[in-house]
C-alpha positions as CSV (number, residue, x, y, z in Angstrom):
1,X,-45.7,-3.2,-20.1
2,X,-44.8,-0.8,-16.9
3,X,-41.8,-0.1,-18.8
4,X,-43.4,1.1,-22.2
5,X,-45.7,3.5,-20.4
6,X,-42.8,4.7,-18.1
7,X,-40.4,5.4,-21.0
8,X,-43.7,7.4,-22.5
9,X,-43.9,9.7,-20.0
10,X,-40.4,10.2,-18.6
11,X,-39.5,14.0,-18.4
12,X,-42.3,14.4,-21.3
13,X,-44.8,16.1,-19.9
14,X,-42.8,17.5,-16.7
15,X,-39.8,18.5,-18.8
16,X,-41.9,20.4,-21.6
17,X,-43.8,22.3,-19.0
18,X,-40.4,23.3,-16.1
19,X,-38.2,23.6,-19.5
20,X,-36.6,20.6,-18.3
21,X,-37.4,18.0,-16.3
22,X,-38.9,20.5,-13.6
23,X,-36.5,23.5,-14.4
24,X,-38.4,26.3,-13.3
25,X,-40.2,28.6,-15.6
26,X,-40.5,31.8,-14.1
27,X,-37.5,32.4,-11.6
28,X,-37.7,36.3,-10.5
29,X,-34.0,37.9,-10.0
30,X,-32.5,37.0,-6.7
31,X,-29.3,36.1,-5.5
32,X,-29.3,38.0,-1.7
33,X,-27.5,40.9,-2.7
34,X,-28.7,44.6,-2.4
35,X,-25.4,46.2,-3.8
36,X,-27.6,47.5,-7.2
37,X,-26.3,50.9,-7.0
38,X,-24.8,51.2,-10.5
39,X,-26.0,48.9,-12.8
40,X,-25.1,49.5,-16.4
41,X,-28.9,48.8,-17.4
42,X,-31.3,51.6,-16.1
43,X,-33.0,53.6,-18.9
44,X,-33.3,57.0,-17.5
45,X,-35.8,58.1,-15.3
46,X,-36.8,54.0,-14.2
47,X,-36.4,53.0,-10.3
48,X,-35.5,49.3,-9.7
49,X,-39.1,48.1,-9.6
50,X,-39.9,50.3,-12.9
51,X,-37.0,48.3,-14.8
52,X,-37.3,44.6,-12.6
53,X,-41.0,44.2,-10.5
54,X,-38.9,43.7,-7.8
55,X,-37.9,46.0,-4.8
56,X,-34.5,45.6,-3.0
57,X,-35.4,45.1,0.2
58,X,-37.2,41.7,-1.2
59,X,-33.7,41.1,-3.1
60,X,-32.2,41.6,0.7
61,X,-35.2,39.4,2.6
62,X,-34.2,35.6,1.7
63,X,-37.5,34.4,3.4
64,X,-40.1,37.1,1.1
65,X,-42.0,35.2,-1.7
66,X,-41.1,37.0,-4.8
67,X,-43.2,34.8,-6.4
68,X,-45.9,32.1,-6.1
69,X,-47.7,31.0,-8.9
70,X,-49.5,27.7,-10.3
71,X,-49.6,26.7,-13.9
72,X,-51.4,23.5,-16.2
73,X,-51.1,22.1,-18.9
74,X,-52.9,19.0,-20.7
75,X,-51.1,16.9,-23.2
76,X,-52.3,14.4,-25.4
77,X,-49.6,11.7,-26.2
78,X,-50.9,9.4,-28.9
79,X,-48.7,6.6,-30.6
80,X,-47.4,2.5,-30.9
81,X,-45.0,1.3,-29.1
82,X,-44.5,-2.9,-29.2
83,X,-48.0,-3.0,-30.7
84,X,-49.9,-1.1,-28.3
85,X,-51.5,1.6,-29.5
86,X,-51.7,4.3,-26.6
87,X,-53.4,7.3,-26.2
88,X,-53.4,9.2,-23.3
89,X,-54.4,12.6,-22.1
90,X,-52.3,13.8,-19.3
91,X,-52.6,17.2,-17.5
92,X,-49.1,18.4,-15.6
93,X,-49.5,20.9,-12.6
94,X,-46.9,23.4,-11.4
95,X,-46.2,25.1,-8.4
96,X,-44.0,27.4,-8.5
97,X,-42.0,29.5,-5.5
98,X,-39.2,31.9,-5.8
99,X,-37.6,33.9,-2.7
100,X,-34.0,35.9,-3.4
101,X,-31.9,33.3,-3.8
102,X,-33.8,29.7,-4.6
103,X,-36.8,28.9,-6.5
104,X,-38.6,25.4,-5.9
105,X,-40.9,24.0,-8.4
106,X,-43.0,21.0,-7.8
107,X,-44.4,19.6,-11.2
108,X,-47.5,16.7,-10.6
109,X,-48.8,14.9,-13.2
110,X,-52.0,13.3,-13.7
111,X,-54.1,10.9,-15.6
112,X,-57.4,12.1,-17.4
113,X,-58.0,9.8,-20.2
114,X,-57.2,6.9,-21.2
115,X,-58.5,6.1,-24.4
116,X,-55.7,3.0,-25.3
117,X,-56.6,0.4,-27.2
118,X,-56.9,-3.6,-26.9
119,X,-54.0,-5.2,-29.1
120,X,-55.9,-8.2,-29.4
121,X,-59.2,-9.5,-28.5
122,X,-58.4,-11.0,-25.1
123,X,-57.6,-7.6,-24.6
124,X,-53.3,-8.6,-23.7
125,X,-51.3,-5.4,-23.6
126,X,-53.5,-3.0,-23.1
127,X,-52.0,0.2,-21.4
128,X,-54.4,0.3,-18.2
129,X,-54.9,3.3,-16.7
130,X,-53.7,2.0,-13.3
131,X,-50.3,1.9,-15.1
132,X,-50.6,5.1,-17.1
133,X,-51.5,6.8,-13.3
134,X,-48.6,4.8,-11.2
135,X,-46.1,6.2,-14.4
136,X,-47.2,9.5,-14.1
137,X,-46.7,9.4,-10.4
138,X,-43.4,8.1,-10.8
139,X,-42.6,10.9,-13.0
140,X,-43.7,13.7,-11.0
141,X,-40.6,16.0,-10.3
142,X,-39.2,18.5,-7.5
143,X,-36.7,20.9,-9.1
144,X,-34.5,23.6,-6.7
145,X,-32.8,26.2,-8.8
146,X,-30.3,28.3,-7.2
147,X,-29.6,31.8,-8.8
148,X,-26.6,33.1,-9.8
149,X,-25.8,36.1,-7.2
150,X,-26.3,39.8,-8.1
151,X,-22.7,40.6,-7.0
152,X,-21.6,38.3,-9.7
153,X,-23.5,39.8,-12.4
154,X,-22.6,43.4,-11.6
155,X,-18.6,42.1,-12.4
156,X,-19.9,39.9,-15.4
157,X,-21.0,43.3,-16.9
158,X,-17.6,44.9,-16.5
159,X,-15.6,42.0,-17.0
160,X,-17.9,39.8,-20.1
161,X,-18.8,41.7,-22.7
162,X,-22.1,38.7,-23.3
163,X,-23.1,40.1,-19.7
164,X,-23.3,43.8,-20.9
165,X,-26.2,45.8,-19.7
166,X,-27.8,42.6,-18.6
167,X,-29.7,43.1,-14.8
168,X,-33.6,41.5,-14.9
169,X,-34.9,41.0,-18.1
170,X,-33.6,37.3,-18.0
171,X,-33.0,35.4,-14.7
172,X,-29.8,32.7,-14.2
173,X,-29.3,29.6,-12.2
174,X,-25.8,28.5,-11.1
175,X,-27.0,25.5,-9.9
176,X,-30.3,23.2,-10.2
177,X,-31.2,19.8,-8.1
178,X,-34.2,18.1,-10.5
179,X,-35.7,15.0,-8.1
180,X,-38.2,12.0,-9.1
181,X,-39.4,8.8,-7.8
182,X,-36.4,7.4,-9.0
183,X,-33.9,9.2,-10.3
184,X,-32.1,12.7,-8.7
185,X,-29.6,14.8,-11.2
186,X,-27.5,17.4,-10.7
187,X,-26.2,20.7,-12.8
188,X,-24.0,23.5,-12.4
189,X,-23.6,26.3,-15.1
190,X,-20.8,28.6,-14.8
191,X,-21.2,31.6,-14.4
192,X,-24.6,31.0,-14.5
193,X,-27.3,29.8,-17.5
194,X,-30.2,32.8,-18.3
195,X,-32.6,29.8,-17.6
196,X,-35.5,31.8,-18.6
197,X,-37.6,35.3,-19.4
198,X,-38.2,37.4,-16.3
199,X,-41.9,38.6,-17.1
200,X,-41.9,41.1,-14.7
201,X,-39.5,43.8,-16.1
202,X,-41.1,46.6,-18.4
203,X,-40.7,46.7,-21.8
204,X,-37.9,49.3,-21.7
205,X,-35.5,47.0,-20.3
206,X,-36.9,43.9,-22.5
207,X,-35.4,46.5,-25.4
208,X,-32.2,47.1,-24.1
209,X,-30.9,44.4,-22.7
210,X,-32.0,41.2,-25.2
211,X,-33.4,43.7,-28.4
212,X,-34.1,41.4,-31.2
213,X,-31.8,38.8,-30.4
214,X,-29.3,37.9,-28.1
215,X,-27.2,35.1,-27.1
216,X,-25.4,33.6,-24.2
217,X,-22.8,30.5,-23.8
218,X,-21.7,29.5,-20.3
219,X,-19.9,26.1,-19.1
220,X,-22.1,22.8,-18.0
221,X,-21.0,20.0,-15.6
222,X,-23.5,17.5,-14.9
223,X,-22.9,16.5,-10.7
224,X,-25.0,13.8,-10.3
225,X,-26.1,12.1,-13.9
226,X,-30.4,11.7,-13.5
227,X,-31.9,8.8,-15.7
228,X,-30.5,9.4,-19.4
229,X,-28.4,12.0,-18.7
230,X,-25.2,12.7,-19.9
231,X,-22.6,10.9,-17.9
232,X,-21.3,12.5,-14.1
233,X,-18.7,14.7,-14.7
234,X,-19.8,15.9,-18.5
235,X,-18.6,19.6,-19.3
236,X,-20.1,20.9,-22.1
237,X,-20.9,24.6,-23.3
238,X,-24.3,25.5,-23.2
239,X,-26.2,28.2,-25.8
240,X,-28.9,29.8,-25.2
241,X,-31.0,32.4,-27.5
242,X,-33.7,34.9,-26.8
243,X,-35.2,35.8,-30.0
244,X,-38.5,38.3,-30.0
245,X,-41.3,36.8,-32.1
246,X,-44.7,37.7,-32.6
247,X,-47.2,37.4,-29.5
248,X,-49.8,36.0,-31.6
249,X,-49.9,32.1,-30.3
250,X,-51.6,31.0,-33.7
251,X,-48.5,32.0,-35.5
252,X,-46.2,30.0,-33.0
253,X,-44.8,26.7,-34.7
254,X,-45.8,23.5,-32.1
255,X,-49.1,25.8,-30.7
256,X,-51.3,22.8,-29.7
257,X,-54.7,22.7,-31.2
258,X,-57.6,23.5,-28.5
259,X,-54.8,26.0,-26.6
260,X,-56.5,28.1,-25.0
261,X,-56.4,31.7,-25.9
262,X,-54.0,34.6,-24.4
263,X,-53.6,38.2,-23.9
264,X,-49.8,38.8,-24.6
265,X,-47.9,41.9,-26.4
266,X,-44.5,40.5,-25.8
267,X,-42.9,37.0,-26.9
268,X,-39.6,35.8,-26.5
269,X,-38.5,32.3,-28.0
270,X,-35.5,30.6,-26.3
271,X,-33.1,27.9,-28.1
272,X,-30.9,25.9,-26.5
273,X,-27.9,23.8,-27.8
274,X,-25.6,22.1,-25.8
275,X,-21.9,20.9,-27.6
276,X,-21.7,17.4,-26.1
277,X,-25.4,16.1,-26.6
278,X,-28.8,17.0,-27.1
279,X,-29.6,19.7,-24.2
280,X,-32.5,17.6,-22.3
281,X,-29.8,15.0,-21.8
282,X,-28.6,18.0,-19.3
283,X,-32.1,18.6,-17.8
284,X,-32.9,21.6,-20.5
285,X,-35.6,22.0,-23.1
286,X,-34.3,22.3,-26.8
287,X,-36.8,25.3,-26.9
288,X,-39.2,27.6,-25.3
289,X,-41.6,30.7,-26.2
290,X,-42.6,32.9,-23.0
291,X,-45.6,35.4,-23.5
292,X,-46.0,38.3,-21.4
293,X,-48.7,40.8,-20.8
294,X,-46.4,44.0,-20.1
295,X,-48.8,46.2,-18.9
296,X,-49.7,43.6,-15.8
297,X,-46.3,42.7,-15.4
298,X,-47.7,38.5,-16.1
299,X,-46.5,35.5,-17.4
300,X,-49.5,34.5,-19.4
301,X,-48.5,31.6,-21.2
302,X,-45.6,29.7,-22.1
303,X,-44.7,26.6,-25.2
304,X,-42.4,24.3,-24.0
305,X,-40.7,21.8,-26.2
306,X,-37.8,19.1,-25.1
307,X,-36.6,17.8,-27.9
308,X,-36.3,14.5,-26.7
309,X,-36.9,11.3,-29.0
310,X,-37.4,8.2,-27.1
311,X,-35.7,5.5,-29.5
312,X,-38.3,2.7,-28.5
313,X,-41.2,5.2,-29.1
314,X,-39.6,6.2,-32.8
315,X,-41.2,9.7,-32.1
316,X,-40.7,13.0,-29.9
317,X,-42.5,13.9,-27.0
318,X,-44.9,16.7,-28.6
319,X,-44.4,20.5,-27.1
320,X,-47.2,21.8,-24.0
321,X,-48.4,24.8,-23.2
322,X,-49.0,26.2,-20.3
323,X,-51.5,28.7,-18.9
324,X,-51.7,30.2,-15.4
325,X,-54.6,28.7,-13.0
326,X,-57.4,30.9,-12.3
327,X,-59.1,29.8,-8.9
């Protein structure tokens, strides 16, 4: 019975939320590197902090918070699995933190219904809530992304023609450590993967550097293989593509019902594919919509979905969304 509920809610909630089994979802530019002078993507008349939200001498500071928000999400997760109807409503928090060159994000998930039902009328295989709350304990996840330096990017522009005119509007990790109860994996992306949409940069640079559509594909290597993951020592190339859609959430394909309601004027969906296996298999959601209030520089929401089918469940993990916490 532990095992059905654990296989339930195994990088489910956590992974739809991060992006990935905890990868972070907001991870401002960094990389320790001040040497900006030059960069092929300033539109004219913009200073660093016009084009990024970020100033250099934060970029050159490895201990100043760039950023330090929390996010939720509740999911409900309905189904049968061995003939035990389950339906559970789960909440995942995030913390997330993000200096120049490392972002830690701590994903906790919670219990806060339990409305499973008896199999039989002894009341054998129910899914207790003690078990649904030890699984999602279990479950909880630690991610550390580091970024891909600044230095590196300036030659990538020069040198890659994907890289051109590329500075803030998306932000890279080389390498991210994702940690549970019991499991630990390990990725590095070469050069570095644009793991997500950096809502801090103005609109103006959202236009020139990713326009409609644009797409990147970098090399994988899985370091340390966490639970279901592709094998240690898997290369695979890894695509990933912002495409604009419409801010409106009620027009977003997964939106859960009840979500609550945003102020956004900017969206950006992001598909991934990796060539060797489905992408959570390397920590990585299949796909993810940011929304973005320009004109307060916010991350106001973001729809996260794995991808990932559980073959004893016969049915994907459904998408979350997620919504900044106001305290």
């Amino acid at each position: 019975m532990g095992r059905i509920i654990q296989n339930l809610l195994t990088c489910s909630i956590a992974a739809a939320l991060t992006g990935g089994c905890g990868k972070t979802i907001l991870q401002v530019m960094g990389g320790g590197s001040t040497n900006i002078v030059g960069l092929n993507a300033a539109p004219p008349g913009e200073g660093l902090y016009d084009r990024c939200g970020v100033r250099i001498k934060d970029l050159a500071d490895p201990n100043a918070k760039l950023a330090d928000i929390k996010l939720r999400a509740d999911v409900r997760v309905t189904g049968t699995a061995s003939d035990l109807k389950y339906d559970l409503l789960l909440r995942a928090n995030l913390h997330i933190s993000a200096s120049a060159g490392r972002s830690v994000s701590e994903t906790i998930l919670e219990l806060k219904e339990n409305k499973s039902e008896d199999v039989d009328a002894s009341g054998n295989g129910r899914i207790t809530s003690d078990m649904a709350k030890q699984a999602a304990y279990d479950n909880s996840t630690r991610m550390t992304s580091e970024s891909m330096s600044t230095g590196l990017l300036l030659k990538l522009q020069k040198s890659d023609p994907q890289f051109k005119d590329i500075e803030c509007a998306v932000t890279f990790t080389g390498k991210s450590t994702t940690e549970t109860y019991n499991s630990m994996g390990i990725v590095e992306f070469t050069p570095g993967i644009p793991s997500a949409l950096n809502p801090r940069a103005s609109m103006a640079t959202y236009d020139l550097e990713l326009g409609a559509s644009r797409s990147f594909t970098v090399k994988a290597k899985v370091i340390k293989a966490a639970k279901d993951w592709l094998p240690e020592g898997t290369e695979t190339d890894v695509t990933i593509t912002y495409k604009r859609v419409s801010p409106d959430q009620k027009s977003t394909p997964g939106m859960p019902a009840g979500a609550p309601q945003i102020n956004a004027d900017l969206a950006y969906e992001m598909t991934t594919t990796a060539a060797a296996g489905d992408a959570w298999r390397l920590g990585l959601s299949k796909r993810q919509v940011f929304f973005v209030n320009t004109a307060e520089r916010d991350l106001v929401g973001a729809l996260a979905d794995m991808g990932r089918k559980d073959p004893k469940l016969k049915a994907e993990f459904p998408p979350a969304f997620a919504v900044p916490v106001t305290e």
